[in-house]
C-alpha positions, 0 to 999 in steps of 0.5 A, a space after each residue: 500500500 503506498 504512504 498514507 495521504 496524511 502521511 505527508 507533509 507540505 512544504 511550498 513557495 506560493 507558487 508550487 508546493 511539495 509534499 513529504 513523507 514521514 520517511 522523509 522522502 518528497 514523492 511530490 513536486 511539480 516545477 516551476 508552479 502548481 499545474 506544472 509537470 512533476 519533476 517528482 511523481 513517486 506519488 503517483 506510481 514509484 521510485 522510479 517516476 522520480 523522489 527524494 530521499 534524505 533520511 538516516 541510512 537504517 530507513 524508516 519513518 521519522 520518530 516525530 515531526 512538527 512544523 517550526 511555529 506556526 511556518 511552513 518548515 517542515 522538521 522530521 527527527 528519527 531516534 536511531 541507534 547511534 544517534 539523533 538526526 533532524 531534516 528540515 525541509 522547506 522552500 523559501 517564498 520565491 525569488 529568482 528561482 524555484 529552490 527546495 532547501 534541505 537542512 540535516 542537523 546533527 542532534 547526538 551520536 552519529 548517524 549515517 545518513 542518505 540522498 537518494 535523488 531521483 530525477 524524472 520530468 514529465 510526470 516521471 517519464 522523462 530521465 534528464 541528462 545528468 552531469 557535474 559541472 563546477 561541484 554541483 549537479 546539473 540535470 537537463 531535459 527538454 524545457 527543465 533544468 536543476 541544480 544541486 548544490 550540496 558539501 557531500 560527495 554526489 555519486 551517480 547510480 542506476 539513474 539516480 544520484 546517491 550521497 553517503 555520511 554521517 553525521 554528528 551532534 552540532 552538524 549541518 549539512 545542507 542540500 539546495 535544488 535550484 530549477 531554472 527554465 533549460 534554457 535560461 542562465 543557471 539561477 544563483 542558488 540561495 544560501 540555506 542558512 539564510 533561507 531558512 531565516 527567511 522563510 521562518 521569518 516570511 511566514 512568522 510576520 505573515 501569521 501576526 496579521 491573524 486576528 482570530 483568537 476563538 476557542 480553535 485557534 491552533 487549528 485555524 491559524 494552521 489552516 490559514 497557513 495551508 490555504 497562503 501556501 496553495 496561493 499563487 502569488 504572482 496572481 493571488 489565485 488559490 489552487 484547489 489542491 496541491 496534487 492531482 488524481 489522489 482518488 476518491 475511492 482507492 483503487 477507483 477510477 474517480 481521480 481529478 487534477 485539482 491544481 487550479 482555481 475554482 470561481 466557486 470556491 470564491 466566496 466561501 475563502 474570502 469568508 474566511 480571509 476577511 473574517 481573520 484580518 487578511 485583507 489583502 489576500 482577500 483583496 488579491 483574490 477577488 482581483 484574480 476573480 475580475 480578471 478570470 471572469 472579464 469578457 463575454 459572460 457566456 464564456 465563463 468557465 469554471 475553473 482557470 489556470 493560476 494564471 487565468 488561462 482558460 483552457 485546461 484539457 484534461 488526458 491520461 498518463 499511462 505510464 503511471 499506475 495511480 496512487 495505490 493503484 488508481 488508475 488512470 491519472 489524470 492531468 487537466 480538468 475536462 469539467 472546466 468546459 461544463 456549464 455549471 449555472 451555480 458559477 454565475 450567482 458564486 462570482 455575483 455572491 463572492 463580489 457582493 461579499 467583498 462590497 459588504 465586508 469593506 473591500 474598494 470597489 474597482 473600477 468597472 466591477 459593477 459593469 461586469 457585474 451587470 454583464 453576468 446578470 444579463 446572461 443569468 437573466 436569460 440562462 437560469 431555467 436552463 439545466 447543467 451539470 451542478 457544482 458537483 460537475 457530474 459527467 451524466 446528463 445536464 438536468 435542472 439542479 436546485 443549488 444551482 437554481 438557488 444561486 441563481 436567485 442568490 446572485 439576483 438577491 445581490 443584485 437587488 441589494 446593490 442597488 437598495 444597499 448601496 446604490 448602484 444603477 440597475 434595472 431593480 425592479 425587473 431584478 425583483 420579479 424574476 428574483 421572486 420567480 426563481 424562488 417560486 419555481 424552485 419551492 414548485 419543483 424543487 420541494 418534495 412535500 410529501 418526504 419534507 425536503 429539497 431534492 437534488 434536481 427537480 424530480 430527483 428522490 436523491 438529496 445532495 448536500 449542497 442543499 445544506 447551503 439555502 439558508 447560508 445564502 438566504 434563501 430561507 431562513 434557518 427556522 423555516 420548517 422545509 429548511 429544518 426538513 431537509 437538513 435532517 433527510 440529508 443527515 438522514 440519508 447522505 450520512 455515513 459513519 458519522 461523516 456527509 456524502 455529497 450525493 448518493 450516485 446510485 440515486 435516479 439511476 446513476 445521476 453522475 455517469 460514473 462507476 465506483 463510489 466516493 467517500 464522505 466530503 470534508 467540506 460537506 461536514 463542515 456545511 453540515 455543522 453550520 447548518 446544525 448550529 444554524 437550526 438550533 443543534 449548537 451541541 451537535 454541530 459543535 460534536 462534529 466539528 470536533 470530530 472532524 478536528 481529529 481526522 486532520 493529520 499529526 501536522 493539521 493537514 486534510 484532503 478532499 474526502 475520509 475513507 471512513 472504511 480505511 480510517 484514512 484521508 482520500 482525495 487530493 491534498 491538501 485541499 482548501 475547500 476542506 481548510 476553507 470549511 474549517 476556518 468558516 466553521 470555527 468562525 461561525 460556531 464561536 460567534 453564533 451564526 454566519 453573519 447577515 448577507 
């Protein structure tokens, strides 16, 4: 079975990230940014697809592990028996050039360690030409190129390169990787000692801009560092995940590239950037958005690249078997061609959100705004494929519905609250229509709930969502109705499903089952306080507080079966979740829209 998903640590630059193992080996790495091929994808197949190992030469997994305050350097010790070792593990916040830092710090005894660097660009398929130049080692294929500068002897063997020493108490022996474009000039690699200052220091001023101080502050400020790290900072968009094609089921087919932004996600990170005091995160973030979203509002798209390029198609690497052998992997993202209509009424939600949290308007956003009304106005009776991105037919889902009216709702208020100029009037009635048409049909009175799409006897936990978007209020008995059938039916173990997908016949048009969502827990816990049942929700955050790894880290789903994460990781929409949850449980409800 391959290393646990939570077995892995995350280390990052705000442009790419890499995750570790506890056997302090990097199976993770793509370079130069998020959505790069990975120049270490171990993760995803074996040693062979490319890893780096430095570790004590016995092997095994480190004694303990922590992050270094609240940064994103990573120190793993192993006890042996000769001796304590510590590896830092880190990468400075980005300036020339990407660099991965290695620091192996002697603690007692003597302790022979290892290096064991493996190469292989293009998801781990491509073997680089390897060779020494001036003490240091340069590897070259196609459009990459690295260097590794380290003091210890670098040997070359079966395609890799070996380093053997040992260590003593009051020995530092760094290793730094340095990536530059192959045809670029070799970037000058940064001086480990300092970037380790750096880095502690970067992260450190970083976290005093937090203001949250409620009961779940450990777990709140490490979120917030996971989610700056999945930040791309040159745009301040913020990817999904760090990985791609972790699976949902293990060894199941239902494997995606997380590793772009998602306009849906939008609102719900702003929530939590603006309520813990970082203002200008929040600020880069919805600049992301009115970039990503400018033009013709029928060319929408889902998700972008983290540079806002539109097109992100999706293929098959074969030559890699899949995480614990969950295949295919994928890379790019075929759903970022669907029509999701929910989008439309996230980017109207997320921009209103940002008017009433105090964020400068910019210039032009409400012309913009005004375009996107203009296509839902035509397109909200029109059916999609919700944000669940089903790969089945298109039929009229009702949170997609409801965000329809929710970015009608934030319309209206922009011109009652704030004085914007729109065609108010024209907005309110068909505002009231949406709301009357989804009660109509999407409303099963005789089981007492929403449904998943109208006619539909499934549930989907997105329903969670109408009274956080106003459309009812909490109290309303068909809201009270369908939070408890959707506890009732999607629970398992304790924990929430997005949907049953053997419900109306299969609705999302794929094999195999998933897991419980993260992010849906979350949203069952709000709903739950937001009903009445502080108690309960406040059980279940806690219990979801204890499914985050040893270093506060969880991904997309939890195998309840396996008692392990699944899913891409680290994922912000469960980070996300968190940060929101502890806000709203400690202050009651979510504040008013």
């Amino acid at each position: 079975m391959a290393t646990s998903i939570e077995d892995h640590g995350l280390i990052g630059d705000l442009q790419t990230a890499g995750l570790v193992g506890r056997d302090g080996t990097i199976d993770w790495l793509c370079l130069p940014r998020f959505d790069s091929p990975a120049c270490f994808a171990a993760l995803l197949g074996d040693a062979g697809n490319g890893r780096w190992t430095l570790a004590p030469r016995s092997g095994g997994d480190c004694t303990r592990r922590r992050y270094r305050g609240e940064t994103l350097v990573l120190e793993s010790t192993w006890d042996t028996g000769t001796g304590s070792v510590r590896v830092l593990d880190l990468m400075p916040p980005r300036g020339e050039a990407a660099q991965v830092v290695r620091i192996v710090e002697g603690i007692s005894g003597r302790v022979p360690m290892r290096s064991d660097l493996t190469l292989r660009f293009d998801y781990g398929h491509v073997v680089p030409w390897v060779r020494h130049v001036d003490g240091e080692l340069a590897a070259v294929a196609g459009p990459d190129a690295v260097w590794l500068r380290t003091p210890v002897e670098l040997v070359g063997q079966d395609r890799a390169t070996r380093a053997d020493f040992e260590v003593a108490a009051g020995d530092r022996v760094p290793f730094v990787l340095t990536y530059a474009a192959s045809h670029l000039p070799r970037p000058r690699p940064v001086d480990p000692e300092q970037a380790l200052a750096g880095t502690e220091s970067f992260w450190s001023d970083w976290m005093a801009h937090c203001d949250y101080d409620g009961e779940w502050e450990e777990a709140v400020r490490r979120s917030l560092v996971t989610l700056k790290a999945l930040t791309y900072a040159p745009t301040g968009g913020i990817v999904a995940a760090a990985t791609t094609s972790l699976p949902e089921e293990l060894g199941g087919a239902r494997n995606w590239d997380y590793r772009y932004c998602w306009l849906r996600d939008a609102t719900f990170t702003l929530q939590a950037l603006l309520g813990t005091g970082y203002a200008a995160e929040a600020r880069a973030w919805r600049e992301w958005l009115l970039r990503a979203v400018a033009g013709d509002p029928a060319d929408l798209r889902i998700m972008y690249a983290v540079d806002g390029s539109r097109r992100i198609p999706e293929y098959e690497l074969p030559w890699l078997p899949g995480y614990a052998g969950s295949a295919p992997v994928r890379v790019g993202n075929a759903a970022a061609g669907q029509f999701q209509l929910d989008v439309w009424g996230e980017v109207l939600d997320g921009l209103h959100w940002s008017r009433t949290s105090g964020l400068t308007p910019t210039e032009d956003a409400w012309a913009l705004q005004r375009a996107l009304l203009d296509f839902l106005e035509g397109h909200w009776d029109s059916p999609d494929n919700s944000l669940w991105e089903v790969r089945g037919d298109r039929r009229p889902f009702v949170h997609s519905k409801v965000m329809a009216w929710a970015g009608l709702d934030r319309a209206v208020q922009a011109v009652e609250r704030f004085g914007l100029d729109g065609p108010v009037d024209r907005w309110r009635r068909l505002r009231q229509e949406v709301h009357d048409d989804v009660c109509a049909r999407g409303y099963d009175a005789d089981r007492g709930t929403f449904t998943q799409f109208y006619g539909s006897r499934g549930l989907d936990a997105a329903l969670l969502l109408l009274p956080r978007v106003g459309f009812l209020p909490p109290a309303d008995p068909r809201i009270v109705g369908t939070v408890d059938a959707v506890r009732r039916e999607l629970q398992h173990d304790g924990l929430l499903m997005r949907y049953d997908p053997d419900a109306d016949g299969g609705v999302d048009g794929l094999a195999g089952r998933e897991n419980p969502f993260l992010a849906c827990s979350f949203w069952l816990a709000d709903a739950l306080s937001t009903t009445g049942r502080r108690q309960e929700a406040r059980q279940l955050f806690e219990r979801l507080l204890g499914l985050r790894s040893d270093l506060g880290l969880l991904s997309e789903e939890y195998d309840t079966r396996a008692r392990r994460q699944v899913g891409n990781t680290p994922q912000a929409f469960s980070h996300v979740g968190l940060v929101n949850t502890a806000r709203w449980l400690q202050h009651a409800d979510p504040p008013p829209r």
